[in-house]
N, CA and C atoms of all chains as a GROMACS GRO file, in nm:
protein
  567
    1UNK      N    1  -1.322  -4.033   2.763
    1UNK     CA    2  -1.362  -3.908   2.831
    1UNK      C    3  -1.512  -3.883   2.806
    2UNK      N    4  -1.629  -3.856   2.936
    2UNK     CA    5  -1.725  -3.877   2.954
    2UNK      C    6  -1.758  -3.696   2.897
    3UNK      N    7  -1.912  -3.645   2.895
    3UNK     CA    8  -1.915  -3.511   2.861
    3UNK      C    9  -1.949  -3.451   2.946
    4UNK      N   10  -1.905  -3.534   3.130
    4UNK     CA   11  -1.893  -3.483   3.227
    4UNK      C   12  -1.798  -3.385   3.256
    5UNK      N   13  -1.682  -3.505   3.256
    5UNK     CA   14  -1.521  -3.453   3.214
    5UNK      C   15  -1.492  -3.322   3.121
    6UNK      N   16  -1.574  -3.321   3.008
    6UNK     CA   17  -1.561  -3.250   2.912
    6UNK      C   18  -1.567  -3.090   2.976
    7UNK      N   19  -1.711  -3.086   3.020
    7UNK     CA   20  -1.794  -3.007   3.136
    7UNK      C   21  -1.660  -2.920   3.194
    8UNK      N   22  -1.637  -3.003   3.297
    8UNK     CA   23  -1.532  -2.989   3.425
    8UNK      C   24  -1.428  -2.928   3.357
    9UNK      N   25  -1.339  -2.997   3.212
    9UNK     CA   26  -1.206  -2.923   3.173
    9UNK      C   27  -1.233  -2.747   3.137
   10UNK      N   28  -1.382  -2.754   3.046
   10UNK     CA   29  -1.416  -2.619   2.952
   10UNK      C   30  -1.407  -2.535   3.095
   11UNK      N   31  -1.500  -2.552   3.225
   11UNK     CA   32  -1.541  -2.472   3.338
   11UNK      C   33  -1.370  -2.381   3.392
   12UNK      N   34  -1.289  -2.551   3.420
   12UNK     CA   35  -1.124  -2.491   3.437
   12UNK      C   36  -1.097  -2.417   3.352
   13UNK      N   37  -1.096  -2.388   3.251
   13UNK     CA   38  -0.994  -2.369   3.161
   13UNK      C   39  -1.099  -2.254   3.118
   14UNK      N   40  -1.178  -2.200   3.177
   14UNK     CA   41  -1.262  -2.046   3.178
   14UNK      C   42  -1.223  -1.996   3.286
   15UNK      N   43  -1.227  -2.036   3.384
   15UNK     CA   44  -1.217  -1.980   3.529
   15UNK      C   45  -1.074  -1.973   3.556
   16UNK      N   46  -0.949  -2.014   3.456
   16UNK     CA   47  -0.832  -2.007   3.454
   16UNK      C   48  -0.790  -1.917   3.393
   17UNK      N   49  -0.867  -1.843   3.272
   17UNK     CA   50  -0.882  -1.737   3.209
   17UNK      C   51  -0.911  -1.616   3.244
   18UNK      N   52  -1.034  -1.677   3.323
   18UNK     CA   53  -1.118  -1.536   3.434
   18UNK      C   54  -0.976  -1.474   3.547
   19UNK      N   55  -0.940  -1.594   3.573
   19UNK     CA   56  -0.826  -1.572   3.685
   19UNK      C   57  -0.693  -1.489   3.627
   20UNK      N   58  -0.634  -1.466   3.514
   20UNK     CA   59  -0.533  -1.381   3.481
   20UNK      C   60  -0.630  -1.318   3.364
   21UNK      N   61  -0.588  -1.165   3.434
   21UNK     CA   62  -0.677  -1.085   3.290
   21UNK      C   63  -0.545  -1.056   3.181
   22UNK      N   64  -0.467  -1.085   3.211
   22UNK     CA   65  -0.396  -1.080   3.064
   22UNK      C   66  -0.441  -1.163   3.004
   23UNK      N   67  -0.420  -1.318   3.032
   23UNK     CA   68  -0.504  -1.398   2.910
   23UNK      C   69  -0.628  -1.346   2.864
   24UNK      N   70  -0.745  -1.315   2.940
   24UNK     CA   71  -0.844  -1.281   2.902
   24UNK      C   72  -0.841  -1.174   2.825
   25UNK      N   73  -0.752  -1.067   2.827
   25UNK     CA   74  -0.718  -0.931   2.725
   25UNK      C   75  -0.674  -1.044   2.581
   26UNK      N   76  -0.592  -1.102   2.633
   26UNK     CA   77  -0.524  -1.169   2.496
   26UNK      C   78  -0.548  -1.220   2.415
   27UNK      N   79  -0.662  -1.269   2.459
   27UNK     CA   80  -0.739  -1.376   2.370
   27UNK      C   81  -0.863  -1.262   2.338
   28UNK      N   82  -0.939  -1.197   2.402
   28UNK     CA   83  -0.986  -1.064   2.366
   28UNK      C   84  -1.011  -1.028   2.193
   29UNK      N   85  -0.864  -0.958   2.258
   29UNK     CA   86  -0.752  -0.885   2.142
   29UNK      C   87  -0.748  -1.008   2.033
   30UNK      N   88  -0.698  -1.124   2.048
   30UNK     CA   89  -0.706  -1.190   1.959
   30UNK      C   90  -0.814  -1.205   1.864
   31UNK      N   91  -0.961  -1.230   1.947
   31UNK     CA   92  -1.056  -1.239   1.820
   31UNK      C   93  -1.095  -1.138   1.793
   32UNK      N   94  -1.089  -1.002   1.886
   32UNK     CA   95  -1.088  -0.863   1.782
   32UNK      C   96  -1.006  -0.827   1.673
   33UNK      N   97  -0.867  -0.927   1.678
   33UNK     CA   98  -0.781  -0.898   1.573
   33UNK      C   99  -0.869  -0.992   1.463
   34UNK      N  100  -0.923  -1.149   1.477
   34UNK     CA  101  -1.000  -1.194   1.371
   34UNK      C  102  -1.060  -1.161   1.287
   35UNK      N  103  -1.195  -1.106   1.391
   35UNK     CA  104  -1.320  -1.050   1.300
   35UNK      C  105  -1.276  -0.890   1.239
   36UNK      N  106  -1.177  -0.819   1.285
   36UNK     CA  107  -1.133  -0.668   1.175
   36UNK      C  108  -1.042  -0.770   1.087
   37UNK      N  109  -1.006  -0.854   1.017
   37UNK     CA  110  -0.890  -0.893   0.942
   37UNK      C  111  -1.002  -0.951   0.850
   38UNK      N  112  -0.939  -0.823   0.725
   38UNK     CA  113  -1.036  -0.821   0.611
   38UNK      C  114  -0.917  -0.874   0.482
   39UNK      N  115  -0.981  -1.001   0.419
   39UNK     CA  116  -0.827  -1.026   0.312
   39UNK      C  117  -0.815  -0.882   0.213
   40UNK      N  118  -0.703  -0.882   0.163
   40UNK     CA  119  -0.690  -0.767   0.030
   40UNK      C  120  -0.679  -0.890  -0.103
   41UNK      N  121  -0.747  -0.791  -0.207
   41UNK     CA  122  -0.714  -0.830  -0.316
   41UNK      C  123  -0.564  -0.837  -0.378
   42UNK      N  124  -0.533  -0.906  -0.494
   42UNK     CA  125  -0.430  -0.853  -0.537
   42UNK      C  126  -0.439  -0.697  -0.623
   43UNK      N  127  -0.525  -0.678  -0.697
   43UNK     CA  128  -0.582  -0.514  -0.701
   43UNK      C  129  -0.582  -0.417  -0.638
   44UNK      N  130  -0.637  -0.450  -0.490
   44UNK     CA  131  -0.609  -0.377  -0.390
   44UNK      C  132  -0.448  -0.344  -0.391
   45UNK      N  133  -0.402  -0.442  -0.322
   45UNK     CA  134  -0.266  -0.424  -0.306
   45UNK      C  135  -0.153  -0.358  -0.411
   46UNK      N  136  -0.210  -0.390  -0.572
   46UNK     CA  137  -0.128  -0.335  -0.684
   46UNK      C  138  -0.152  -0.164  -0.663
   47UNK      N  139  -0.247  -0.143  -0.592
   47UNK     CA  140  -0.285   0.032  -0.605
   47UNK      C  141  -0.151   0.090  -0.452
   48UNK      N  142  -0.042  -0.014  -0.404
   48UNK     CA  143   0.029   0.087  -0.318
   48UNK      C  144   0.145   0.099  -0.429
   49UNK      N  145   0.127   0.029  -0.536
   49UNK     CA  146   0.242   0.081  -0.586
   49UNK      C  147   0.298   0.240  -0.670
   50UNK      N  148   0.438   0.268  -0.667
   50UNK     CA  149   0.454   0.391  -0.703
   50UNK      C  150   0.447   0.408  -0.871
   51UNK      N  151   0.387   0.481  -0.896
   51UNK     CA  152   0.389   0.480  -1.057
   51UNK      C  153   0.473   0.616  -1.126
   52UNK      N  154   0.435   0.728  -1.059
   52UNK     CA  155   0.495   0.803  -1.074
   52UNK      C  156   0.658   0.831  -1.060
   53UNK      N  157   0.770   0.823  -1.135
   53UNK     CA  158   0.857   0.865  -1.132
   53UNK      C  159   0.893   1.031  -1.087
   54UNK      N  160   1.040   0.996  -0.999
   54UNK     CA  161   1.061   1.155  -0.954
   54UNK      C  162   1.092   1.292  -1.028
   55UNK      N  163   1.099   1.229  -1.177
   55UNK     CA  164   1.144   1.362  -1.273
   55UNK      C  165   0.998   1.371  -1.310
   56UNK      N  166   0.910   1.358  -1.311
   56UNK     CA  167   0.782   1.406  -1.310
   56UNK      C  168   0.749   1.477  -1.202
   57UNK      N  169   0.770   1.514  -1.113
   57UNK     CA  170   0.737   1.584  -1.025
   57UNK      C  171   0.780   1.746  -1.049
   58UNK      N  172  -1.781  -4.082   1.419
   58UNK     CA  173  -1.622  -4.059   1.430
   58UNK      C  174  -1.581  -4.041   1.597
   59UNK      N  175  -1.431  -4.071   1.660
   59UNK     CA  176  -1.426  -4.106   1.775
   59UNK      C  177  -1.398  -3.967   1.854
   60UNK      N  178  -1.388  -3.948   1.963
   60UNK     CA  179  -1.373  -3.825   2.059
   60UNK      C  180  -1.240  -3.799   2.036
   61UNK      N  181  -1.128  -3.910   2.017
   61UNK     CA  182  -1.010  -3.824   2.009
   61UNK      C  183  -0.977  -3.790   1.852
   62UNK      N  184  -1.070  -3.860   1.788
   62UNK     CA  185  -1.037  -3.834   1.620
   62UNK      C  186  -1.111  -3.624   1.636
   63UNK      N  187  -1.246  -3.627   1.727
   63UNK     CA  188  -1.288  -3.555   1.726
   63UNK      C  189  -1.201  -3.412   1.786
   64UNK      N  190  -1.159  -3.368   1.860
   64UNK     CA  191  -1.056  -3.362   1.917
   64UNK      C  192  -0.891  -3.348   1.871
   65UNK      N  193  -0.860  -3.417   1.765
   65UNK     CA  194  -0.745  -3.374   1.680
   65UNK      C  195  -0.798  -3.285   1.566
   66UNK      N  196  -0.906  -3.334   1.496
   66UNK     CA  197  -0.990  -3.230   1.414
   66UNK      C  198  -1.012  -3.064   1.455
   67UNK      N  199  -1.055  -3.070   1.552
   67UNK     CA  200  -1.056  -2.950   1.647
   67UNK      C  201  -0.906  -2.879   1.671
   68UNK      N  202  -0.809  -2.959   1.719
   68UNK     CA  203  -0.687  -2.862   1.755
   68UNK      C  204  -0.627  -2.829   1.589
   69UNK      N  205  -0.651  -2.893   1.485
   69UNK     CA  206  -0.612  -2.866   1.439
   69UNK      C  207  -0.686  -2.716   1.293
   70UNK      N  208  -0.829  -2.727   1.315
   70UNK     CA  209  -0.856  -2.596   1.310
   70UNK      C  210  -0.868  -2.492   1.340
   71UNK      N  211  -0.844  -2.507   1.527
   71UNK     CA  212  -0.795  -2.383   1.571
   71UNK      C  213  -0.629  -2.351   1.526
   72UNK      N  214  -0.537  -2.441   1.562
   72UNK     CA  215  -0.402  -2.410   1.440
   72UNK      C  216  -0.418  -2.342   1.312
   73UNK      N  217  -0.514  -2.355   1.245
   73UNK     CA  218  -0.533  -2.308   1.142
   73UNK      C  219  -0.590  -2.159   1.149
   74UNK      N  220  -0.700  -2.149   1.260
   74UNK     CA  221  -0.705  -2.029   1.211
   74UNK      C  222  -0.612  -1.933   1.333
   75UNK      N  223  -0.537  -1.964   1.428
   75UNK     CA  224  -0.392  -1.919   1.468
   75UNK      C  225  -0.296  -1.897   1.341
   76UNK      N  226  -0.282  -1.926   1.238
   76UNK     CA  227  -0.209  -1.947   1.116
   76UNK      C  228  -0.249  -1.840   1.069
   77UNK      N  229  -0.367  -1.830   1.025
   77UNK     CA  230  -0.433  -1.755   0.932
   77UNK      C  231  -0.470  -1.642   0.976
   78UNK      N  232  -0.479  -1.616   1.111
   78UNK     CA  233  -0.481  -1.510   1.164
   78UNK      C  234  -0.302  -1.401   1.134
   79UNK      N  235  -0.242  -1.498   1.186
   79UNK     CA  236  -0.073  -1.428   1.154
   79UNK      C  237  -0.060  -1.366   1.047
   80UNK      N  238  -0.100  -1.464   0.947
   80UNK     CA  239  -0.094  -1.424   0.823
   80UNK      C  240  -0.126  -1.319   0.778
   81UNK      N  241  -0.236  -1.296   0.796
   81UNK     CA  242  -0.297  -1.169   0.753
   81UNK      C  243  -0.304  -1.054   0.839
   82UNK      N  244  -0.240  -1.084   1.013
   82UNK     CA  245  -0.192  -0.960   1.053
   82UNK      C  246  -0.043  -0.880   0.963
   83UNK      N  247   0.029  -1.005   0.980
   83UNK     CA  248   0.143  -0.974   0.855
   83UNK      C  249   0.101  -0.887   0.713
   84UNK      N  250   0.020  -0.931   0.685
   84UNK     CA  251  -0.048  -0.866   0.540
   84UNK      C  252  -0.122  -0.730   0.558
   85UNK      N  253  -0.145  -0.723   0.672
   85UNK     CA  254  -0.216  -0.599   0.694
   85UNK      C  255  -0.138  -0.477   0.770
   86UNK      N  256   0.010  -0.537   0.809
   86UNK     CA  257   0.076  -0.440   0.874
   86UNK      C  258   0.163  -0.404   0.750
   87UNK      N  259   0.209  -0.484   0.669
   87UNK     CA  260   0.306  -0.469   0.567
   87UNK      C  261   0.213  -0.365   0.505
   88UNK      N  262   0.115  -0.373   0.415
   88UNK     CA  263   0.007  -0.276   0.380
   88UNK      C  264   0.006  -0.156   0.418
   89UNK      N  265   0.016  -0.117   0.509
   89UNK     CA  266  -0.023  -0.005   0.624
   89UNK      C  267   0.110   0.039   0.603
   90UNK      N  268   0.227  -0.045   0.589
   90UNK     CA  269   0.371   0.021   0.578
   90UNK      C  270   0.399   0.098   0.452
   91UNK      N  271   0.338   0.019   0.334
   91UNK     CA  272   0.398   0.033   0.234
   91UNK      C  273   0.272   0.173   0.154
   92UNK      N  274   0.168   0.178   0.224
   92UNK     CA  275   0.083   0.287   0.227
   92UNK      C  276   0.128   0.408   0.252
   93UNK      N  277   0.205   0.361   0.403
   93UNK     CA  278   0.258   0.545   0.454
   93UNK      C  279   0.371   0.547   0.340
   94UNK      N  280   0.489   0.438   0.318
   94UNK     CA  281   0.575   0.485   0.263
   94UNK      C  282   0.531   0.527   0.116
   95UNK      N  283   0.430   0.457   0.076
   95UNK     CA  284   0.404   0.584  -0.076
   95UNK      C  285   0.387   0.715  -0.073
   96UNK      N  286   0.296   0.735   0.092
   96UNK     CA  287   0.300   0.858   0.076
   96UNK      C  288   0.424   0.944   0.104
   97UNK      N  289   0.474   0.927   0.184
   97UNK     CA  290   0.619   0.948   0.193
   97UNK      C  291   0.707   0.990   0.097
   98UNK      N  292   0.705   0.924   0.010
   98UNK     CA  293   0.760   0.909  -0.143
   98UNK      C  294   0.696   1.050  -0.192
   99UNK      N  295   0.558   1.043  -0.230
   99UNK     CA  296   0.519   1.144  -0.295
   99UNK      C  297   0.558   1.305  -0.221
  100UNK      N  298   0.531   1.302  -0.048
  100UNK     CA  299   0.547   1.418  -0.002
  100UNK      C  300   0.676   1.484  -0.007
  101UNK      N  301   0.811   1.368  -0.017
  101UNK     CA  302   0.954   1.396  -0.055
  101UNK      C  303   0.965   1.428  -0.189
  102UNK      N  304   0.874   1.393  -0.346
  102UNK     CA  305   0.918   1.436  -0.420
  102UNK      C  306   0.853   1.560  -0.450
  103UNK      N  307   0.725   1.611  -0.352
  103UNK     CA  308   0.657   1.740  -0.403
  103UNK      C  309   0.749   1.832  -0.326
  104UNK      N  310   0.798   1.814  -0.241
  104UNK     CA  311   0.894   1.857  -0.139
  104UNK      C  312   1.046   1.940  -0.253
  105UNK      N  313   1.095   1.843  -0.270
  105UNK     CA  314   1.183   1.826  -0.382
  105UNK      C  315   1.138   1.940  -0.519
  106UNK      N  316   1.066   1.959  -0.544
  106UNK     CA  317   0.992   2.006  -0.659
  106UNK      C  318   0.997   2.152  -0.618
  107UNK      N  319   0.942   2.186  -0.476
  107UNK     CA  320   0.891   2.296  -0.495
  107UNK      C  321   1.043   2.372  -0.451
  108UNK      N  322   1.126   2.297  -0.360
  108UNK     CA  323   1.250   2.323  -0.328
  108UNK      C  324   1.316   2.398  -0.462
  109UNK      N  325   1.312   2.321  -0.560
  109UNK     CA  326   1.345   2.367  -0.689
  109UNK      C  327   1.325   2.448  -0.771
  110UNK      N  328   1.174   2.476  -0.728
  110UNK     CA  329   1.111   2.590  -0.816
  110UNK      C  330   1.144   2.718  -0.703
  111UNK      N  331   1.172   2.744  -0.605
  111UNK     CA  332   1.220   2.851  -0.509
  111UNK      C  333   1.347   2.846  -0.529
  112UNK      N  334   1.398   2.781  -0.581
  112UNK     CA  335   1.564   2.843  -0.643
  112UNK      C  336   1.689   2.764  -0.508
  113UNK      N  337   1.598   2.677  -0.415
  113UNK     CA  338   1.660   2.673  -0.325
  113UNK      C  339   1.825   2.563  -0.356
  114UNK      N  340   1.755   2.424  -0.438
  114UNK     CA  341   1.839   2.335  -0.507
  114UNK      C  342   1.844   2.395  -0.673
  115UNK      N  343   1.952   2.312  -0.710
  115UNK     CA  344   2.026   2.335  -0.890
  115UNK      C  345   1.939   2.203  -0.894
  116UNK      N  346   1.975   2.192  -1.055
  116UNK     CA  347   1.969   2.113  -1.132
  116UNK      C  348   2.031   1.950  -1.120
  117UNK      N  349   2.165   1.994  -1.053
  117UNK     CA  350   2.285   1.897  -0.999
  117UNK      C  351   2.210   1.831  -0.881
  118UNK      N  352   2.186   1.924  -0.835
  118UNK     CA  353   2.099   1.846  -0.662
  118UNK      C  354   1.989   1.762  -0.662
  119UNK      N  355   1.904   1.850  -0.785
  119UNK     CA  356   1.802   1.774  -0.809
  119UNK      C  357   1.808   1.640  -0.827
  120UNK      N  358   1.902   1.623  -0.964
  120UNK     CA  359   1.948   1.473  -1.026
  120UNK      C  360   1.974   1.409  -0.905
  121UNK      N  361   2.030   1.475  -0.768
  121UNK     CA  362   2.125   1.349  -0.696
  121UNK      C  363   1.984   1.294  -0.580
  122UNK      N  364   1.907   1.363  -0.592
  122UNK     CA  365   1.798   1.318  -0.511
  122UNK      C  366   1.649   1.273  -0.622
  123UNK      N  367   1.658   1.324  -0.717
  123UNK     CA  368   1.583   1.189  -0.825
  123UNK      C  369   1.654   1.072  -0.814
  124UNK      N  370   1.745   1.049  -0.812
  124UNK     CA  371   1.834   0.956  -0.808
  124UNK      C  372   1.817   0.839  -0.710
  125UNK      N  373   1.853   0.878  -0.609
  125UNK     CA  374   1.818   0.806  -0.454
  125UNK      C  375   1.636   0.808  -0.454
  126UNK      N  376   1.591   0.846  -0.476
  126UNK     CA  377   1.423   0.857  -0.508
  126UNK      C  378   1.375   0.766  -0.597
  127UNK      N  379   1.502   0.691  -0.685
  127UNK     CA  380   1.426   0.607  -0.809
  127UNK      C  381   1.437   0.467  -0.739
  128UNK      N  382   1.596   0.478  -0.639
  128UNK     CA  383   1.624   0.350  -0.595
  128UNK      C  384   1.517   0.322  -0.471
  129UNK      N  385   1.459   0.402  -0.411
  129UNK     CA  386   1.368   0.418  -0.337
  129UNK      C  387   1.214   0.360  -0.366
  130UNK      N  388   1.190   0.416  -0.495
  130UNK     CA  389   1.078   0.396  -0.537
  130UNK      C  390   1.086   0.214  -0.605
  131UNK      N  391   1.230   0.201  -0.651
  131UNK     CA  392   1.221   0.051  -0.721
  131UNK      C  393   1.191  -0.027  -0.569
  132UNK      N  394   1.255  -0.015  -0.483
  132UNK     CA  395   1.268  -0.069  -0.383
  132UNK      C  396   1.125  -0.122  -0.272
  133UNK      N  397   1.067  -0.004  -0.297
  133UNK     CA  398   0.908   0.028  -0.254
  133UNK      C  399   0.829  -0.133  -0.352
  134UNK      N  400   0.852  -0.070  -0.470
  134UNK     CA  401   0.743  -0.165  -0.584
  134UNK      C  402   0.800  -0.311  -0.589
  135UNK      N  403   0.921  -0.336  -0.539
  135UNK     CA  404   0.968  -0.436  -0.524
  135UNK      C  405   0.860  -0.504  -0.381
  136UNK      N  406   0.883  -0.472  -0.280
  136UNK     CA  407   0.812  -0.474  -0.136
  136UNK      C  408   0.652  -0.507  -0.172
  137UNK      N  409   0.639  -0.398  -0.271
  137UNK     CA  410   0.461  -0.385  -0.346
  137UNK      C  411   0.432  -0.595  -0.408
  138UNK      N  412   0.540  -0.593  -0.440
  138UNK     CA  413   0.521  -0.736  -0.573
  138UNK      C  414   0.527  -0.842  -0.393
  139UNK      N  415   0.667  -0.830  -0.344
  139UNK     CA  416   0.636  -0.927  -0.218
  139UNK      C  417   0.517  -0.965  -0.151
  140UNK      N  418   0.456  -0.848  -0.134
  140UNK     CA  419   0.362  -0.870  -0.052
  140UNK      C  420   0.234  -0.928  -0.117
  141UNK      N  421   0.254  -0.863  -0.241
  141UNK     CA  422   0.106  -0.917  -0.362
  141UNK      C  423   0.114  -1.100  -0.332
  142UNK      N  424   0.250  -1.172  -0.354
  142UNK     CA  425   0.270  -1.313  -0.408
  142UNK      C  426   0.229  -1.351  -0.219
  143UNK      N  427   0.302  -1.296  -0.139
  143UNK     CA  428   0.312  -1.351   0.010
  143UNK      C  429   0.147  -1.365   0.012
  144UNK      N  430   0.059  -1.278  -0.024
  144UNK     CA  431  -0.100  -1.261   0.038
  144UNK      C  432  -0.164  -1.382  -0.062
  145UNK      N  433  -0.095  -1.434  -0.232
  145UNK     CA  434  -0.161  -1.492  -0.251
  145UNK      C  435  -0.098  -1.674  -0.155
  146UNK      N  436   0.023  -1.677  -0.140
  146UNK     CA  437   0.029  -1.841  -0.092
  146UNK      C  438   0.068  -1.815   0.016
  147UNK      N  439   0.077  -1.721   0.157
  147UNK     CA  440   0.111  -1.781   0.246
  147UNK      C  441   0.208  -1.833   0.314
  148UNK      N  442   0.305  -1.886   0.232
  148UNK     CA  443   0.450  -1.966   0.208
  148UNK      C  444   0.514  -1.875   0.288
  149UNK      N  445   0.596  -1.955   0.396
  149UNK     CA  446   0.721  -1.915   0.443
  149UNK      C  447   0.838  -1.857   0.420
  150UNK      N  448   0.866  -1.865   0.265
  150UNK     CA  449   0.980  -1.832   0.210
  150UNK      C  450   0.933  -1.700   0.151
  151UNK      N  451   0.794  -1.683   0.120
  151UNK     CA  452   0.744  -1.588   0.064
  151UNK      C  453   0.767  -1.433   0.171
  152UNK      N  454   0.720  -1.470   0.272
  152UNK     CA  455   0.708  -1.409   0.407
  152UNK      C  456   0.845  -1.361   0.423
  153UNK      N  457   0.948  -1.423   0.396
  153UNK     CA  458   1.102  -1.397   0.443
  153UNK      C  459   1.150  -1.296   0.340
  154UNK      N  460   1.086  -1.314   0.208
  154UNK     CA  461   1.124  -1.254   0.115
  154UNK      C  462   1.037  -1.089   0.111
  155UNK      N  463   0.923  -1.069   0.174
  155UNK     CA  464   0.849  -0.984   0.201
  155UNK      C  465   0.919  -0.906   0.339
  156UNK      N  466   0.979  -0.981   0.432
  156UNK     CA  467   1.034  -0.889   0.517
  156UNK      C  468   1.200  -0.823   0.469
  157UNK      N  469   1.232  -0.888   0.382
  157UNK     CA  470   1.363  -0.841   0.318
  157UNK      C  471   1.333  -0.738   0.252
  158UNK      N  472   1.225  -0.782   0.186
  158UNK     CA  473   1.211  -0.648   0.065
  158UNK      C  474   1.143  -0.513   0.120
  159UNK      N  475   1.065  -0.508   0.249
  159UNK     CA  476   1.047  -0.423   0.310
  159UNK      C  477   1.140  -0.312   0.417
  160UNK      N  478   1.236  -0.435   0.459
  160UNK     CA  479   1.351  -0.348   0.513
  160UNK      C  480   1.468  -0.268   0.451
  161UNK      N  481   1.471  -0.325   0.276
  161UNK     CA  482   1.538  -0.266   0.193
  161UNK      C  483   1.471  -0.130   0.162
  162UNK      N  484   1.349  -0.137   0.136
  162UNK     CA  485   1.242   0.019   0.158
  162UNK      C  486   1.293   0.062   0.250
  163UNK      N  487   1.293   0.049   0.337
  163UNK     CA  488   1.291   0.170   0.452
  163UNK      C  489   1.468   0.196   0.483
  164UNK      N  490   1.570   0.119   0.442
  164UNK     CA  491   1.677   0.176   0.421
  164UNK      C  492   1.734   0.276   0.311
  165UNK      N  493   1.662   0.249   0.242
  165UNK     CA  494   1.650   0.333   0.064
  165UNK      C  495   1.544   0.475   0.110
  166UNK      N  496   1.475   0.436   0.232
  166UNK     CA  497   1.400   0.571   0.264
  166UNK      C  498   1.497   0.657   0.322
  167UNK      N  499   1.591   0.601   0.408
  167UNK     CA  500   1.636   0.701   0.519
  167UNK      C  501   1.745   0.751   0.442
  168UNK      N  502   1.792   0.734   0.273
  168UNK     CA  503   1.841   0.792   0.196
  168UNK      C  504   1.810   0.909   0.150
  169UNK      N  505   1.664   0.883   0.123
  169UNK     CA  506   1.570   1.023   0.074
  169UNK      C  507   1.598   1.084   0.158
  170UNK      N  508   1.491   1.034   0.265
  170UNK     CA  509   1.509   1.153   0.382
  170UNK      C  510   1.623   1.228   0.425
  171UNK      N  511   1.734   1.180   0.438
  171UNK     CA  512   1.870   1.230   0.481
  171UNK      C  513   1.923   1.325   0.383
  172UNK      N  514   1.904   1.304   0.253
  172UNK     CA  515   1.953   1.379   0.180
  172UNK      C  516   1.817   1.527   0.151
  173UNK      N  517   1.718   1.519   0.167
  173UNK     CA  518   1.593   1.637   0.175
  173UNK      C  519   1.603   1.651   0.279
  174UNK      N  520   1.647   1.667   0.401
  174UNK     CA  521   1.586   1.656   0.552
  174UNK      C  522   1.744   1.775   0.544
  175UNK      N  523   1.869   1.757   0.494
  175UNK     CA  524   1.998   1.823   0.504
  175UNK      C  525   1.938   1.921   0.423
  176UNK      N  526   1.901   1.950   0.352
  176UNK     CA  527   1.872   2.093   0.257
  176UNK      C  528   1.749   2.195   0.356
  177UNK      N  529   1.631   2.139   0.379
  177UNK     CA  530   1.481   2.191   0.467
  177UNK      C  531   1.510   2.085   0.575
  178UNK      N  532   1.538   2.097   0.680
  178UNK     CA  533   1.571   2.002   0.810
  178UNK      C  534   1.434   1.988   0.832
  179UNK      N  535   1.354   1.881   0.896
  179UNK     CA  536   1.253   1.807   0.981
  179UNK      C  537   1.132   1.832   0.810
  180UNK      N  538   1.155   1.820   0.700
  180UNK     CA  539   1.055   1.812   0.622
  180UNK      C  540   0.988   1.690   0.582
  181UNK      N  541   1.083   1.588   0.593
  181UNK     CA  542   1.074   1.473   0.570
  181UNK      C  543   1.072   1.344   0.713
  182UNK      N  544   0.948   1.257   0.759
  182UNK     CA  545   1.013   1.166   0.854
  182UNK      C  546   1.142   1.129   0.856
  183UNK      N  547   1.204   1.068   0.887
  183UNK     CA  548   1.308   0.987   0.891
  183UNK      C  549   1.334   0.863   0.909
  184UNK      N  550   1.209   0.829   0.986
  184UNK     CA  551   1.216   0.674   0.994
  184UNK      C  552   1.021   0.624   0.910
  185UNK      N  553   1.079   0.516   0.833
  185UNK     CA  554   0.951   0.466   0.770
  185UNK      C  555   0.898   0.376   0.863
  186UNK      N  556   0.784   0.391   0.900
  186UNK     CA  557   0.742   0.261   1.010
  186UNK      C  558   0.760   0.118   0.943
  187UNK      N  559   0.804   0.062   1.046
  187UNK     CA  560   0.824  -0.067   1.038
  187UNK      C  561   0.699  -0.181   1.009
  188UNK      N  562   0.645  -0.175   1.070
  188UNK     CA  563   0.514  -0.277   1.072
  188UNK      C  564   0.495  -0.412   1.078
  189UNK      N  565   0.621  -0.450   1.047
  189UNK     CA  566   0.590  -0.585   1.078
  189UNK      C  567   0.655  -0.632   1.225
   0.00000   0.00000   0.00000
């Protein structure tokens, strides 16, 4: 496969995208879901736990 | 290196970060779950508290909703530990064990709630969001 070919598939396979806007939302949405997806620590995560018992209240 | 070596390299780091994306939507919805349900927790037991100090519940009532509140709360910190081990490996089995332990929360919630929600009706949600 020449990087003519290459050319020609990327062009389809945009203009196949352009052509249903759901894909284009989807994939969108997808790398907006990427770049907000922040890892948690395990620290982070130890702070949802409940510490407080209910006879303390 | 060759175009199709080049080319399997490629599909297979977009797989990866399709993977890794899941992953950590998973990790970030479970989070968000187990967030509201603490608070939840706390607003049912200040709930509970003040119920008590207005003379509205005994002593007896109290116990039976500390009670359901402890299995609630183990249940929660259980979900808390799932999700800690799931975020560090990823693992499949981990993930299965994180959605178990989260749906056991929110059945152990609709305990709380049902039993505070029958004394002060609509004080408490009733349903813990799901999130995953």
């Amino acid at each position: 496969m020449n990087a003519a070919m290459i050319q020609i598939i990327v062009v389809c396979l945009v203009e196949l995208v352009k052509a249903f806007p759901a894909i284009e939302q989807a994939v969108a949405q997808f790398i907006a879901n990427i770049s907000q997806t922040v890892p948690f620590t395990t620290e982070q995560l130890e702070t949802l736990k409940i510490t407080k018992s209910p006879e303390n209240y | 290196m060759s175009l199709k070596k080049r080319y399997s390299y490629g599909l297979c780091a977009i797989l990866l970060v399709i993977m890794l994306a899941g992953c950590a939507h998973l990790v970030q919805n479970s989070a968000a779950t187990l967030s509201a349900s603490k608070n939840f927790y706390d607003l049912a037991m200040t709930t509970t508290a003040d119920l008590q100090k207005a003379g509205v519940i005994d002593q007896a009532k109290r116990d039976q909703i500390n009670g359901v509140a402890t299995i609630y709360m183990k249940a929660h910190n259980v979900a808390v530990d799932a999700l800690i081990t799931y975020n560090a490996t990823n693992l499949a089995v981990d993930k299965d064990k994180l959605s178990t332990a989260i749906l056991k929360a929110i059945a152990a919630w609709a305990d709380v709630a049902g039993l505070v929600n029958a004394i002060k009706p609509g004080a408490l949600p009733t349903k813990l969001g799901g999130g995953l």
